[in-house]
C-alpha positions, 0 to 999 in steps of 0.5 A, a space after each residue: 404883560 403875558 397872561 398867566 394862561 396860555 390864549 386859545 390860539 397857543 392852546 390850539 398850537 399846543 394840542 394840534 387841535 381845535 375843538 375843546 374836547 379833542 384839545 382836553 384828550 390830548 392835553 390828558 394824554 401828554 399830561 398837562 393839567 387843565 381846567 375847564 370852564 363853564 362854556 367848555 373852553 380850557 384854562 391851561 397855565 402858561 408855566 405849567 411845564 417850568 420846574 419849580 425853583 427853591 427860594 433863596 434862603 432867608 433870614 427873615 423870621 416869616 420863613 422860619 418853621 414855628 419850630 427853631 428857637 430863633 422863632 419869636 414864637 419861642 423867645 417868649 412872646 408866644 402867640 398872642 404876643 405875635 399876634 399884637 405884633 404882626 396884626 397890622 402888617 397882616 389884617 390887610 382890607 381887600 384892596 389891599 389884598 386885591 394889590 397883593 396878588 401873585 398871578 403865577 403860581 410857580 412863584 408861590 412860597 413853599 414855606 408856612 401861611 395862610 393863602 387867600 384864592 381869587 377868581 375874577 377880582 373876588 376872594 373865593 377861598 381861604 386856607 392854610 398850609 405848611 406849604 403855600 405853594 403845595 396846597 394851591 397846586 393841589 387845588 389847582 390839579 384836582 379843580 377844586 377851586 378856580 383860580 386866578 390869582 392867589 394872596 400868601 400871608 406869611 406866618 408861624 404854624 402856630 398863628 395860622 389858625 388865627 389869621 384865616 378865622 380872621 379872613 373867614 370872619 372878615 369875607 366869608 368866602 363862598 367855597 370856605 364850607 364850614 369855620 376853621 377851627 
């Protein structure tokens, strides 16, 4: 299996350089963002330059705005009707989520959920977004959040809310500050 990041002989092959500070100026100058570690080396995204491919279009309800009537949000169950329904299938232990893992982030779904970052097999972040993949990228661009790996729950806007107090709750990740509310 490829590693999602580029090994530091296909980063000195990107850069033409060979040292971590020079590689950073060029990959600055081109254009391509990186992370850097503790030690100095770089983290560099092996897809990094791939656009990003629109899903197919789903009927599933998950990939459904909360907002269009066919939404079991609006036939009448409400939230916590939703809630009772899906609490199962997403209340999920950590060696759950640990099997869950997307390691490419241009995978990501562009659709609405709860997120979960992980870095060296630990959960450091939950959050929630409209837009999954949107988010993550952001805090990948601007280095907010190491990241190595990301868990997407799909679900209504309305219920977002619930299930990241649930994942707050449950592991109090290290980078989450302050309690969603």
């Amino acid at each position: 299996m490829t590693p999602p990041v580029l090994l530091p002989a296909e980063l000195e092959a990107l850069t033409g350089k060979v040292r971590p500070s020079a590689q950073a100026r060029e990959l600055e100058r081109r254009g391509v963002p990186f992370l850097r570690r503790s030690n100095g080396t770089l983290v560099v995204w092996r897809n990094w330059d791939k656009p990003k491919q629109a899903p197919e279009p789903e009927e599933d309800w998950t990939f459904r705005r909360a907002d269009t009537p066919r939404h079991p949000v609006y036939e009448g169950k409400g939230v916590l009707g939703w809630w009772n329904d899906n609490k199962e299938r997403l209340c999920l232990t950590l060696d759950q989520l640990l099997s869950m893992r997307v390691h490419d982030l241009q995978s990501l779904p562009t659709t609405s959920g709860v997120y979960l970052i992980f870095y060296m097999d630990e959960l450091q972040y939950v959050g929630q977004s409209r837009s999954i993949y949107q988010r993550v990228m952001y805090h990948w661009r601007y280095g907010q959040v190491a990241i190595e790996s990301v868990v997407p729950l799909l679900c209504p806007e309305l219920c977002m809310t619930w299930l990241e107090l649930y994942y707050f709750d449950k592991f109090s990740p290290p980078l989450n500050y302050r309690r969603p509310q």
